[in-house]
Legacy VTK file of the C-alpha trace (Angstrom):
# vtk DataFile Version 3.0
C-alpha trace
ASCII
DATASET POLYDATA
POINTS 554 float
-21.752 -8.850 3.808
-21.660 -6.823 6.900
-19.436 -3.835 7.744
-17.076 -6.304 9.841
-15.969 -8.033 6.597
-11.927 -8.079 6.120
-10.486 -5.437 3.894
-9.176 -8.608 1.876
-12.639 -9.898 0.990
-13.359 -11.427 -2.945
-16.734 -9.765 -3.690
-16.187 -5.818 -3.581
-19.862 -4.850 -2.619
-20.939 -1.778 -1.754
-20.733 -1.337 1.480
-17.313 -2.696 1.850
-16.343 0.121 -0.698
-17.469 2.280 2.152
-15.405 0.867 4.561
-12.205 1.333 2.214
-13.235 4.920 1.062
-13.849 5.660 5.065
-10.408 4.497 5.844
-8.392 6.218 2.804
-10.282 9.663 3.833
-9.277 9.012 7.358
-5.305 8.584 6.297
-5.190 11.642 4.439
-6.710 13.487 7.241
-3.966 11.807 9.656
-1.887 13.039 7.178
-2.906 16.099 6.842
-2.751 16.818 10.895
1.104 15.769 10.334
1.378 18.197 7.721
0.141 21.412 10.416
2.619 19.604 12.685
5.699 21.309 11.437
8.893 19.310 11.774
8.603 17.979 15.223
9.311 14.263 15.896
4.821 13.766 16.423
4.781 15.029 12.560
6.687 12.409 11.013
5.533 9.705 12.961
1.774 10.697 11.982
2.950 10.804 8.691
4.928 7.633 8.613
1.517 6.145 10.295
-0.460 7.387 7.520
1.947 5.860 4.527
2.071 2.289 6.097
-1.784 2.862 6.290
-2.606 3.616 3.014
0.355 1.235 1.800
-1.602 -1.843 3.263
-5.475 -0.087 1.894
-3.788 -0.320 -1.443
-2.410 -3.979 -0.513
-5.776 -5.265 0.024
-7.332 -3.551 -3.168
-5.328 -4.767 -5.440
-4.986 -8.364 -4.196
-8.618 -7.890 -5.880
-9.782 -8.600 -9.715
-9.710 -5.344 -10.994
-12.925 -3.710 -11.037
-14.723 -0.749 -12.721
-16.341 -0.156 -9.803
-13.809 0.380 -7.247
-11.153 1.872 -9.524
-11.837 5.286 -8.795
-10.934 4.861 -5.382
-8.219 2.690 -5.891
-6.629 5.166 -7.894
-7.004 8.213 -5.403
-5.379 5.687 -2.534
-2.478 5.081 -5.361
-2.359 8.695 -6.018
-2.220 9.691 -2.309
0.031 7.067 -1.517
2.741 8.679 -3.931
2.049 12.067 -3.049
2.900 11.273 0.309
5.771 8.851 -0.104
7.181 11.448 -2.575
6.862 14.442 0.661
8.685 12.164 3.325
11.471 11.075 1.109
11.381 15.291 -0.920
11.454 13.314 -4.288
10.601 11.075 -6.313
12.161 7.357 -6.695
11.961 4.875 -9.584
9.740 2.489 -7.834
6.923 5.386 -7.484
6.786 4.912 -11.209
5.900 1.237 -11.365
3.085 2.143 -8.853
1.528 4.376 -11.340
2.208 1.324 -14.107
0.318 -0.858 -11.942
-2.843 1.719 -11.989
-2.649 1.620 -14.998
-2.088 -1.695 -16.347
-5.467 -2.212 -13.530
-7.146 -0.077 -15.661
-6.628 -1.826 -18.997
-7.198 -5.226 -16.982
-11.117 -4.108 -16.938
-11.072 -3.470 -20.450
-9.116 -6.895 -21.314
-6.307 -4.818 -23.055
-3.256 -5.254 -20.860
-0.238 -7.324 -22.238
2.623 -9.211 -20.514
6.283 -7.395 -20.508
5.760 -3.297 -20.575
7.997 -1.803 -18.666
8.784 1.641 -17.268
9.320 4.278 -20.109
8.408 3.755 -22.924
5.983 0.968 -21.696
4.666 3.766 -19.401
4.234 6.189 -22.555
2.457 3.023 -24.301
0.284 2.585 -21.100
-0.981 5.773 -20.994
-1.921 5.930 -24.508
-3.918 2.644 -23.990
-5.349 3.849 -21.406
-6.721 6.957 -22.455
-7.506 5.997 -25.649
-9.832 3.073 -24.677
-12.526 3.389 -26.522
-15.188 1.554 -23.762
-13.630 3.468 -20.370
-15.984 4.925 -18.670
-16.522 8.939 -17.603
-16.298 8.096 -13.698
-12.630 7.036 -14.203
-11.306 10.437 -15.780
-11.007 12.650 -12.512
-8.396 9.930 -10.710
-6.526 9.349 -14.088
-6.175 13.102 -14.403
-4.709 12.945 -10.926
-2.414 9.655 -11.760
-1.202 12.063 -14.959
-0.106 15.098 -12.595
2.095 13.192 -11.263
3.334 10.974 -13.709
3.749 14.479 -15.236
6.086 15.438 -12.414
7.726 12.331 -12.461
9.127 12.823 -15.736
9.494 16.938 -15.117
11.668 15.820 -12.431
13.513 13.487 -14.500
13.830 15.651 -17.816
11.251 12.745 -19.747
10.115 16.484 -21.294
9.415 14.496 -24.456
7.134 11.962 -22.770
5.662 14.670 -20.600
4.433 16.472 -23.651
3.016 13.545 -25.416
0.865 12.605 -22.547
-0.568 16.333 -21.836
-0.857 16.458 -25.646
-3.692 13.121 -25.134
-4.580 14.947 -22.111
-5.681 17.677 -24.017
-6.995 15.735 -26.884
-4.235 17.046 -29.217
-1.678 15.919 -31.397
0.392 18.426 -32.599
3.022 20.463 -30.923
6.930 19.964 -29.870
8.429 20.019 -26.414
8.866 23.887 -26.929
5.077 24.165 -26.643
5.059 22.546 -22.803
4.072 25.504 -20.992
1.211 25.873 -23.311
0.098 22.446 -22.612
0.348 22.792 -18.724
-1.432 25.882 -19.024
-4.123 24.271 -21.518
-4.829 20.991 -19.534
-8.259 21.168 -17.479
-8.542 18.248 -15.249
-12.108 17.698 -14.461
-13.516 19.099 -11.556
-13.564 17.081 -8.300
-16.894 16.621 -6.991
-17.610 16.689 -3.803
-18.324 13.123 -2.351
-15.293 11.768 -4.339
-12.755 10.422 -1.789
-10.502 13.068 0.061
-7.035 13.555 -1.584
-3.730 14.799 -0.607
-3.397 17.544 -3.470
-5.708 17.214 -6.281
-5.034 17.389 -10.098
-5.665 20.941 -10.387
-3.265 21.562 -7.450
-0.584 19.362 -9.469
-1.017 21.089 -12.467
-0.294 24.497 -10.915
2.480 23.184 -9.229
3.623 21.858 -12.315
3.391 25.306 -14.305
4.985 27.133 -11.814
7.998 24.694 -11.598
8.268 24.111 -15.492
8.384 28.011 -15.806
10.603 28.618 -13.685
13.102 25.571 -14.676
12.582 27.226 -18.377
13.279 30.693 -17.077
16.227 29.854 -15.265
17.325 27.966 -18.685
16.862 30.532 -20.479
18.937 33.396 -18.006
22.377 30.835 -18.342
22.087 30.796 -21.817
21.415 34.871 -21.969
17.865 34.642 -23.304
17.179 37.618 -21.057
13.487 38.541 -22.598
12.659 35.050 -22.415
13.806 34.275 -19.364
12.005 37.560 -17.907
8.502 35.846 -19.744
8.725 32.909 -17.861
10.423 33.746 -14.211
6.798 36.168 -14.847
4.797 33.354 -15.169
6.265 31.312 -12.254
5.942 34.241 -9.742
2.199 34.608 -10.563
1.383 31.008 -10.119
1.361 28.521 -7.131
4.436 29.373 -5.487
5.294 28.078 -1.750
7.538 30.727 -0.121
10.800 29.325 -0.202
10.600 28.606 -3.951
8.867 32.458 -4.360
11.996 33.864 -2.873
14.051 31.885 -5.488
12.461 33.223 -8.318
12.191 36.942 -6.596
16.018 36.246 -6.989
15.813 35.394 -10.266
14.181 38.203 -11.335
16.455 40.406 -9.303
19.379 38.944 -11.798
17.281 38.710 -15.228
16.594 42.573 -14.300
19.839 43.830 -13.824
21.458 42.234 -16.341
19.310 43.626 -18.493
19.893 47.068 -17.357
16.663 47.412 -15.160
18.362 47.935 -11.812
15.885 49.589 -10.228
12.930 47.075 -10.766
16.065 44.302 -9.948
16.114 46.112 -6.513
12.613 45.851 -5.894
12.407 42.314 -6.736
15.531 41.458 -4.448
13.961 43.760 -1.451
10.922 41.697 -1.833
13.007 38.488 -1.420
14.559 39.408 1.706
11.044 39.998 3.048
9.838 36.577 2.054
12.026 34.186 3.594
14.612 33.231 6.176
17.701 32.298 4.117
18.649 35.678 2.465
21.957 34.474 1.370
21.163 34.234 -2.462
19.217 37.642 -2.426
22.094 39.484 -0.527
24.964 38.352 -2.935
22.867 39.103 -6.132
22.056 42.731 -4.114
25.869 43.069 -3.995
26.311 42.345 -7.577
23.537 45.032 -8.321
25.466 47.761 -6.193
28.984 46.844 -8.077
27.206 47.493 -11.331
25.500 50.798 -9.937
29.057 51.772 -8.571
27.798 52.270 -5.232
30.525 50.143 -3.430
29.544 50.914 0.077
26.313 49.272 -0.540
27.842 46.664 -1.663
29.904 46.356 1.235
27.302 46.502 3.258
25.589 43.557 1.682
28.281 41.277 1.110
28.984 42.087 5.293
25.401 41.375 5.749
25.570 37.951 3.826
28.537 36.808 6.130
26.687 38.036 9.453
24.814 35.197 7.177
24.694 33.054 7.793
27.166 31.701 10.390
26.298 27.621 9.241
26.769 26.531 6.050
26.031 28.100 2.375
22.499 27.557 1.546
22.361 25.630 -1.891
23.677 27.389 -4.677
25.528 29.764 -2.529
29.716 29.366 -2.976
30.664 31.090 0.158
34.893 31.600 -1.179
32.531 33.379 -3.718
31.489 36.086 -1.642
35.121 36.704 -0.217
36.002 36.356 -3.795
33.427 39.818 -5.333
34.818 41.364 -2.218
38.048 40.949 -2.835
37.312 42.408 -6.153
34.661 45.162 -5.189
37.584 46.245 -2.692
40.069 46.330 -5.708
37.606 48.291 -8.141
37.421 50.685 -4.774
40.827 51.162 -4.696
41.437 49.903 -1.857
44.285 47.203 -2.525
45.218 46.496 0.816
42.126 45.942 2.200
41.747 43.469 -0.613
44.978 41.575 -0.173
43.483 40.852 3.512
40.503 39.809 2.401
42.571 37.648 0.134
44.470 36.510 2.948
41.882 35.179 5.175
40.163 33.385 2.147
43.328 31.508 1.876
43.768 30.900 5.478
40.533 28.851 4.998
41.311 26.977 2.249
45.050 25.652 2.304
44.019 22.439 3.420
42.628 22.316 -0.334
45.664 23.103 -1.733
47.325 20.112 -3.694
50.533 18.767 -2.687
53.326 17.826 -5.134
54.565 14.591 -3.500
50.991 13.420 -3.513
50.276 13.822 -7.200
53.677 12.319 -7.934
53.175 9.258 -5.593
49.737 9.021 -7.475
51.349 9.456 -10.938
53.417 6.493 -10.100
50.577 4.479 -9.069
48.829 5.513 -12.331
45.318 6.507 -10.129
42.653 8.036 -11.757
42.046 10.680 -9.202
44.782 13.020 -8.504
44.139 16.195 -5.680
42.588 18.851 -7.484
42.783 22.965 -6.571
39.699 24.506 -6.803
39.436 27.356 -9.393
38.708 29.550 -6.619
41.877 29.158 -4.854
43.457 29.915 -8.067
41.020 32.822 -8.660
42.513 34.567 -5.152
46.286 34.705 -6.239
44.597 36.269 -9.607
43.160 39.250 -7.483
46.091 39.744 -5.033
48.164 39.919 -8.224
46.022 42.668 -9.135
45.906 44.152 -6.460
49.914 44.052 -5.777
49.501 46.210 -9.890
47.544 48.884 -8.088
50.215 48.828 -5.520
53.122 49.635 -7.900
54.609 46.211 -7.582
54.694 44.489 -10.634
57.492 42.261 -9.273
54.927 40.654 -6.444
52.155 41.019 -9.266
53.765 38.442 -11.181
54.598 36.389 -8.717
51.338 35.967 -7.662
49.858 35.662 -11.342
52.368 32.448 -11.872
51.520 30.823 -8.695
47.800 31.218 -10.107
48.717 29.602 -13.299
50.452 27.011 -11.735
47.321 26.208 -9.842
45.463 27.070 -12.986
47.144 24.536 -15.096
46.891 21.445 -13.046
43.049 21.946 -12.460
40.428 19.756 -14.168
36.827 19.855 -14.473
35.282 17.425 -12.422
34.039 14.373 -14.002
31.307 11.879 -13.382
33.745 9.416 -12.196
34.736 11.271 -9.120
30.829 11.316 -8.601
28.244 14.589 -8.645
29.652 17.683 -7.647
28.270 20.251 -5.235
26.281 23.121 -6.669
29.205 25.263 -5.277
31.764 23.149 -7.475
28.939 23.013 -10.517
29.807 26.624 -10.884
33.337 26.692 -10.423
34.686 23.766 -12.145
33.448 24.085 -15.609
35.751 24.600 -18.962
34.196 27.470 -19.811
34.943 29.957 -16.273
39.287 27.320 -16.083
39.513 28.822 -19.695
38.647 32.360 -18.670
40.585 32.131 -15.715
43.760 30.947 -17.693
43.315 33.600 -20.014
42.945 36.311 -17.457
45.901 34.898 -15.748
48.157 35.178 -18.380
46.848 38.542 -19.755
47.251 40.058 -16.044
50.961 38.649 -16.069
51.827 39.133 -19.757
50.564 43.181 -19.254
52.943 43.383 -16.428
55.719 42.275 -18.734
54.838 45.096 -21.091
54.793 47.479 -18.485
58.118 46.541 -17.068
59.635 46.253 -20.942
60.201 42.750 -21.563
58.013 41.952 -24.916
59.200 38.618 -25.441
57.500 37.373 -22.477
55.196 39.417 -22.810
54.522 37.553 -26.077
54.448 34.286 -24.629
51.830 34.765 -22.620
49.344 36.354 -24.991
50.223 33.262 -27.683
48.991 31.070 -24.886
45.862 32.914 -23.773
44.954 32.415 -27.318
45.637 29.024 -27.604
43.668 28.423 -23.886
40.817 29.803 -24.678
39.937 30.986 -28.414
36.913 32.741 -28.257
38.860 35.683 -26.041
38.920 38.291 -28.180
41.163 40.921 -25.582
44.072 38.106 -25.959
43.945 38.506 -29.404
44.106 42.447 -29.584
46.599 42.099 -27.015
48.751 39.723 -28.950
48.437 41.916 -31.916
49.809 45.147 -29.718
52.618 42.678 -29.342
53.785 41.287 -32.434
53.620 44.904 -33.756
56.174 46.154 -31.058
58.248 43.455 -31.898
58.054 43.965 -35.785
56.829 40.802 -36.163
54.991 42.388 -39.678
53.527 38.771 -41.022
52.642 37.108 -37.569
50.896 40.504 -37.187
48.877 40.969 -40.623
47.643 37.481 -40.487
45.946 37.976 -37.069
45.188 41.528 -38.383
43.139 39.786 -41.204
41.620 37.203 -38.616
40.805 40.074 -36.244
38.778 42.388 -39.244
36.687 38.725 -40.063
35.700 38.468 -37.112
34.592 42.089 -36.572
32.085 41.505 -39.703
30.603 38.362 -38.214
27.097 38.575 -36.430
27.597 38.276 -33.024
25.806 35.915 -30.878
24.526 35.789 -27.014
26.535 34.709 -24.162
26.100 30.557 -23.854
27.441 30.676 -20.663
27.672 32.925 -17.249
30.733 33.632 -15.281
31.250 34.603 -11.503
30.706 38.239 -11.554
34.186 38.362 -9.812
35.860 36.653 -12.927
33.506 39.389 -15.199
35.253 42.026 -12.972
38.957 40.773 -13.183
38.343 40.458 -16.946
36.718 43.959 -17.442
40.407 44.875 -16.186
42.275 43.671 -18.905
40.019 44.843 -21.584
42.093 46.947 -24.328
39.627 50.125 -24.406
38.952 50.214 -27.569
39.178 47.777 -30.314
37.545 49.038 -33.148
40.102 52.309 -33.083
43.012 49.917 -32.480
42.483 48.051 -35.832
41.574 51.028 -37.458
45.073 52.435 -36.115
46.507 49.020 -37.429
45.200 49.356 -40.869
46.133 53.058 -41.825
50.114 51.614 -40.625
49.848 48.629 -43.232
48.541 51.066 -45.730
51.494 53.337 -44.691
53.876 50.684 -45.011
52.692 49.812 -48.152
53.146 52.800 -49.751
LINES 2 556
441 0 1 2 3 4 5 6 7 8 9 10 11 12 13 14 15 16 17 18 19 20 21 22 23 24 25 26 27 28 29 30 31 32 33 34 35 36 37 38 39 40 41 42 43 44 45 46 47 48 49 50 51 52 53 54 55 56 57 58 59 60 61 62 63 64 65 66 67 68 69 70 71 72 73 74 75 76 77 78 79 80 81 82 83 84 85 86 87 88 89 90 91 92 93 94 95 96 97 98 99 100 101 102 103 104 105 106 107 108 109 110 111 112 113 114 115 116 117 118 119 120 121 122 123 124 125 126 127 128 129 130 131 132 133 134 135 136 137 138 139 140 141 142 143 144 145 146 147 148 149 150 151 152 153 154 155 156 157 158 159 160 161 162 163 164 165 166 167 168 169 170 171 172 173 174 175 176 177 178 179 180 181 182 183 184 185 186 187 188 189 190 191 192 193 194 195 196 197 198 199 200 201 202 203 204 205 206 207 208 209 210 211 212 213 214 215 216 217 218 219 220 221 222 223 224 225 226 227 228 229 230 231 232 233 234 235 236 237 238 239 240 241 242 243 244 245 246 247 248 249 250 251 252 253 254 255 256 257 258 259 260 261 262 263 264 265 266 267 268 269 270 271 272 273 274 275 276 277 278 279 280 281 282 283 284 285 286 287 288 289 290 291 292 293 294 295 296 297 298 299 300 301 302 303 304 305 306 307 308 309 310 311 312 313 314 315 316 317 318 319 320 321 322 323 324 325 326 327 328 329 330 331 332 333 334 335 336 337 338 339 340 341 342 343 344 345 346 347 348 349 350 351 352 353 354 355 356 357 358 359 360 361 362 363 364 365 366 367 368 369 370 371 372 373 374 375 376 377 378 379 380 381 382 383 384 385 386 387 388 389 390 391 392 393 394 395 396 397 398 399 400 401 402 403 404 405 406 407 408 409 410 411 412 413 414 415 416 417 418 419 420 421 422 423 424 425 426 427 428 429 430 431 432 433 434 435 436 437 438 439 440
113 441 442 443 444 445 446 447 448 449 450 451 452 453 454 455 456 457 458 459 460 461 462 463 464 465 466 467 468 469 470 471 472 473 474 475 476 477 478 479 480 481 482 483 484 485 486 487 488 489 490 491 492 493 494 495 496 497 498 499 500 501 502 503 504 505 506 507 508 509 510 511 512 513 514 515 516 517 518 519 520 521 522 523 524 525 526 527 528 529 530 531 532 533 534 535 536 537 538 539 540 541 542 543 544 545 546 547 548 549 550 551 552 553
């Protein structure tokens, strides 16, 4: 058979294993050129070039019996093919897995092992197993299934399979014990086998993937870990992901990452030189810059954070990069302005937040015409909108007018009050709306609502209200402990002696209860608005509480 025989030919000989191995290592270099391209219109119509290419190489091997012999290679053109596919389209999609359950099921085809019906998986968990468990497959096959793994293994990384994903580096690793908590020790235990050096060229090879892979998983688990407050943990792993494979743009995520781990553990100077090293390493600064503002608000050093927060708007003039709420940043102004003392300046800011967002604002005809027609989606006011008419009340209290102060707390609860969550029926929500529309920061806004207003009611004499409010920041959202306290102050006023003692009671069991971490993390302008209405001192106030009922007593 001579070099000119078609690609499709029955026999796979030698030398037309050349001729397929010349052309795969000729696509990835096409590739590669596109890659050095940049994003010009050339670059991804080399690349395009290149996928078709290796899409019709894999075509004609596999319209082939499967063969020992040229499996190697027609794994490494499967493997390249999904590397690339996967680049173009910045993801993975489900047909990308049967691809790798078609490598595989050619592998068991040599050994006479594959059955009829597996599917994607499970069957791709059963697959795997098979196929690295076959007692007869030979050495020369381990390098490309190591390869097909890394990115099987960022298949399911991308699509939370953890459990699967641990199984199969488990077998990678010829182990079978551990949990899903042990993943980053797998990743950092699996040692593909080297790639020698006349095996067919390849767009990343396994050891590449597996770096990528621990770099990625560590930083998923450190930014798991900072929501839920595990701040040592979270430091231990961001740690690991800086020091491993990290392209730029991701590098200046997890400099950001640090930056917040850091300070909220009380480390602002080592926050600050993780966040000035951020700024240095990439274009979009937004995300550094707003977490450099929160860092100056907890230092006290306003101007600075000022200065940042101006610096973040001069900002990026197009829209918020991901993850970046821009009302936010008008938002910890507003409040950073208030904390300042500087009211006014805050109401302004206020102002021209709201200037830019009343076409958000829900109308009342509209949700009654929709009530009528019993829809299932009704306009919706986003808790930031709300969250502004909480900070001009407060800043109308610094004023001295508790009159405008209320009025602008009840417009917020009115808001408040007719907000929901967003569901999965009204399809995914933005990463800005991920942040702002959960229970957890609607409950704390309610409660600082009605705090804010019910305070003013003390302030101006009228209890009763007062009481009102405090009964129903309780009821909102239970785990605040200030509405409690606050309701307590109340009820005693009002000589309400056996409302009082029983929350009195309630209050002490709770003070002898282990207390746990934060599940959750609010918008350091909500932390600020609530740090307002924080009684000063809770431990003296039921102390004060209890030497009265012993008074009374006796």
């Amino acid at each position: 058979m001579s070099r000119q025989t078609p690609l499709g030919s029955s026999v796979p000989q030698a030398n037309c294993l050349d001729l397929w191995r010349e052309k795969n290592d000729q696509l990835v270099r096409q590739a590669k050129v596109a890659q050095d391209l940049g994003l010009s219109p050339r670059r991804q119509q080399l690349a395009q070039d290149a996928l078709e290419g290796l899409r019709g190489l894999l075509h004609s091997l596999q319209g082939l019996p499967a063969a020992v012999l040229v499996l190697p290679l027609e794994l490494t053109v499967i493997c390249n093919f999904i590397t690339l596919r996967a680049s173009l389209a910045q993801g993975f999609t489900e047909d990308q897995a049967q691809d790798i359950q078609r490598g595989l099921e050619r592998v068991l085809e040599t050994q006479k092992q594959v059955g009829p019906g597996l599917e994607c998986g499970l069957g791709l968990r059963g697959l795997w197993n098979s196929v690295l468990h076959a007692s007869s497959l030979l050495p020369e096959l381990l390098p490309a299934l190591h390869h097909l793994a890394g990115l099987q293994a960022a298949l399911w990384l991308s699509t939370d399979h953890l459990g699967d994903l641990t199984l199969l580096l488990q077998t990678l690793n010829g182990s079978q014990n551990g949990s899903s908590e042990d993943l980053l020790l797998h990743l950092k235990t699996w040692s593909p086998p080297a790639k020698e050096s006349d095996d067919p060229l390849t767009l990343q090879d396994a050891q590449g993937l597996r770096d990528v892979l621990l770099t990625a998983f560590a930083y998923r688990q450190g930014l798991q870990e900072l929501i839920v407050g595990n701040l040592p943990r979270a430091l231990c792993s961001l740690h690991e992901a800086a020091s491993g494979l990290c392209p730029r743009p991701v590098l200046v995520q997890v400099y950001t990452a640090l930056g917040t781990c850091l300070r909220k553990m009380g480390n602002p100077q080592r926050a600050l030189l993780y966040l000035v090293a951020a700024l240095k390493g990439g274009l979009i600064c937004g995300l550094p810059l707003l977490e450099a503002s929160r860092l100056y608000q907890q230092l006290g050093n306003t101007a600075a954070e000022l200065e940042s927060l101006e610096l973040l708007v001069e900002f990026s003039p197009l829209p918020c990069p991901r993850g970046l709420c821009m009302p936010e940043i008008f938002l910890e102004a507003a409040a950073a302005l208030i904390q300042a003392g500087q009211a006014q300046d805050a109401l302004t800011i206020c102002e021209e937040l709201l200037s830019r967002t009343s076409s958000l604002l829900p109308k009342m005809p509209w949700l009654w015409k929709d009530a009528r027609k019993g829809t299932k989606e009704s306009p919706h006011c986003p808790p930031w909108v709300s969250a502004t008419y909480l900070l001009q009340g407060q800043a109308w209290v610094q004023l001295g007018d508790p009159k405008q102060a209320i009025s602008e707390f009840s417009r917020c609860l009115e808001l408040l009050f007719r907000c929901i969550p967003k569901d999965k029926e009204q399809g995914p929500a933005s990463s800005c709306e991920q942040g702002c529309m959960s229970d957890v920061v609607l409950q704390q806004l309610r409660a600082a609502a009605l705090i804010s207003r019910g305070l003013e009611w003390v302030a101006s004499g009228q209890d009763t209200k007062a009481l009102q409010d405090f009964l129903l920041s309780v009821q909102v959202c239970p785990g605040n402990g200030d509405a409690s306290f606050h309701l307590l102050q109340t009820l005693r006023r009002l000589d309400r002696r056996d409302e009082a003692i029983a929350l009195w009671r309630k209050l002490e069991a709770q003070t002898k209860l282990p207390q746990e971490n934060a599940t959750w993390s609010l918008p350091l302008y909500l932390e600020t608005c609530l740090s307002w209405i924080h009684p000063p001192d809770h431990e003296t106030l039921l102390e004060d509480f209890r030497t009265s009922l012993l008074e009374l007593c006796d």
